[in-house]
C-alpha positions, 0 to 999 in steps of 0.5 A, a space after each residue: 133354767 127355771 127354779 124347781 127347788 130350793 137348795 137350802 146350801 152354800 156348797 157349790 159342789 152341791 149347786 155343780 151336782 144340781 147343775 148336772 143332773 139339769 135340776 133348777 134351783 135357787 140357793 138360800 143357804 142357811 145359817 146353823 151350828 153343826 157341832 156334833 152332840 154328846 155321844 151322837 152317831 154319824 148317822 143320826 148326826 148327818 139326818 139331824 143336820 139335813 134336816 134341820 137345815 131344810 126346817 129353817 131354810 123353810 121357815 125363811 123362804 116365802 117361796 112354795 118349793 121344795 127345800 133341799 138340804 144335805 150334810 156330809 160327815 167323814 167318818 173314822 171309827 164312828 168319830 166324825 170329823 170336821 173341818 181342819 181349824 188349821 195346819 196341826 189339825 189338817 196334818 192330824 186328820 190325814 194322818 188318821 186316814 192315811 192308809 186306811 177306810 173311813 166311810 163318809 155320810 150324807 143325809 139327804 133332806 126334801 121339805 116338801 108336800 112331806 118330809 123325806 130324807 135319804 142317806 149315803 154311805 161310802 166307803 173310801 180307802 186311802 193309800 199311805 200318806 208322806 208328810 211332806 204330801 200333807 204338808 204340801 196338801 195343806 199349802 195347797 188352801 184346799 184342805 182349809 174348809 173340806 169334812 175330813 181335810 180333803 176334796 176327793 173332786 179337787 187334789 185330794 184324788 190323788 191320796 184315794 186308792 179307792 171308793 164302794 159306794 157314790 162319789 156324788 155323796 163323799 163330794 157332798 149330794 148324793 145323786 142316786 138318793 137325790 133323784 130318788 127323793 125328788 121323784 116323790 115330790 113329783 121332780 123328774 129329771 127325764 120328764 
């Protein structure tokens, strides 16, 4: 499939969504610190690190296409969390969403003939959670490098009771915001 944009990520779940909607692209991840700033809301976090993912990954491609990039926050009462360093920091993550909402931010960044950014925010519920399954959970490897200690595409479906809003974004792209993005560069997917 001949490249339409670059994917400026490492993420395959990210490259899987492309992959389905049948959008070409070639991967150039770039390298970049996430860390939250000083009091920084979910929102601006996810649009600041979007887009400062696609401004770098255009300062390091030669090539004249669009440049996408996304990022994803899981969200409990406006304190983001990031990826569990180990098993006490996995168990402590689980056990702030066991049995209640959070939402998950992804902001969407297309570096084109302008910039563009989108952001999705869903509302994921999960239902009571045991020790041992988190426990279990963690054994599982799958917790190690996921916003949030969880992959709700992957073993971590089995703790969500339910979602509103899209489960292309939780999984890291948003599909509806995409496509929307996309088409102001001139993307189409059915064209």
């Amino acid at each position: 499939m001949k490249a339409r944009l670059i994917l400026a990520s490492a993420s395959p779940r990210r490259r899987e969504l492309l992959d389905q909607i049948g959008v070409g692209y070639r991967a150039r991840p770039v390298m970049l610190d996430e860390t939250p700033h000083t009091d920084e809301a979910p929102l601006a976090y996810v649009q600041r690190v979007a887009a400062e993912k696609s401004r770098l990954c255009r300062t390091q491609s030669s090539e004249n296409l669009p440049i996408l990039a996304a990022d994803t926050a899981v969200v409990v009462e406006q304190r983001i969390l990031g990826k569990p360093k180990d098993q006490a920091q996995c168990l402590a993550m689980l056990s702030l969403l066991s049995g209640t909402t959070h939402q998950v931010y992804t902001a969407v960044s297309l570096q084109g003939r302008e910039h563009w950014q989108a952001v999705s925010i869903t509302e994921v519920t999960f239902r009571t959670l045991t020790r041992q399954e988190m426990l279990a959970y963690w054994r599982s490897k799958e917790p190690a490098d996921k916003a949030g200690a969880y992959a709700i595409q992957g073993l971590g479906a089995v703790f969500v009771e339910s979602i509103k809003g899209s489960f292309s974004g939780v999984v890291g792209l948003p599909i509806f915001e995409t496509v929307q993005l996309l088409s102001k560069q001139g993307i189409h997917i059915f064209k």
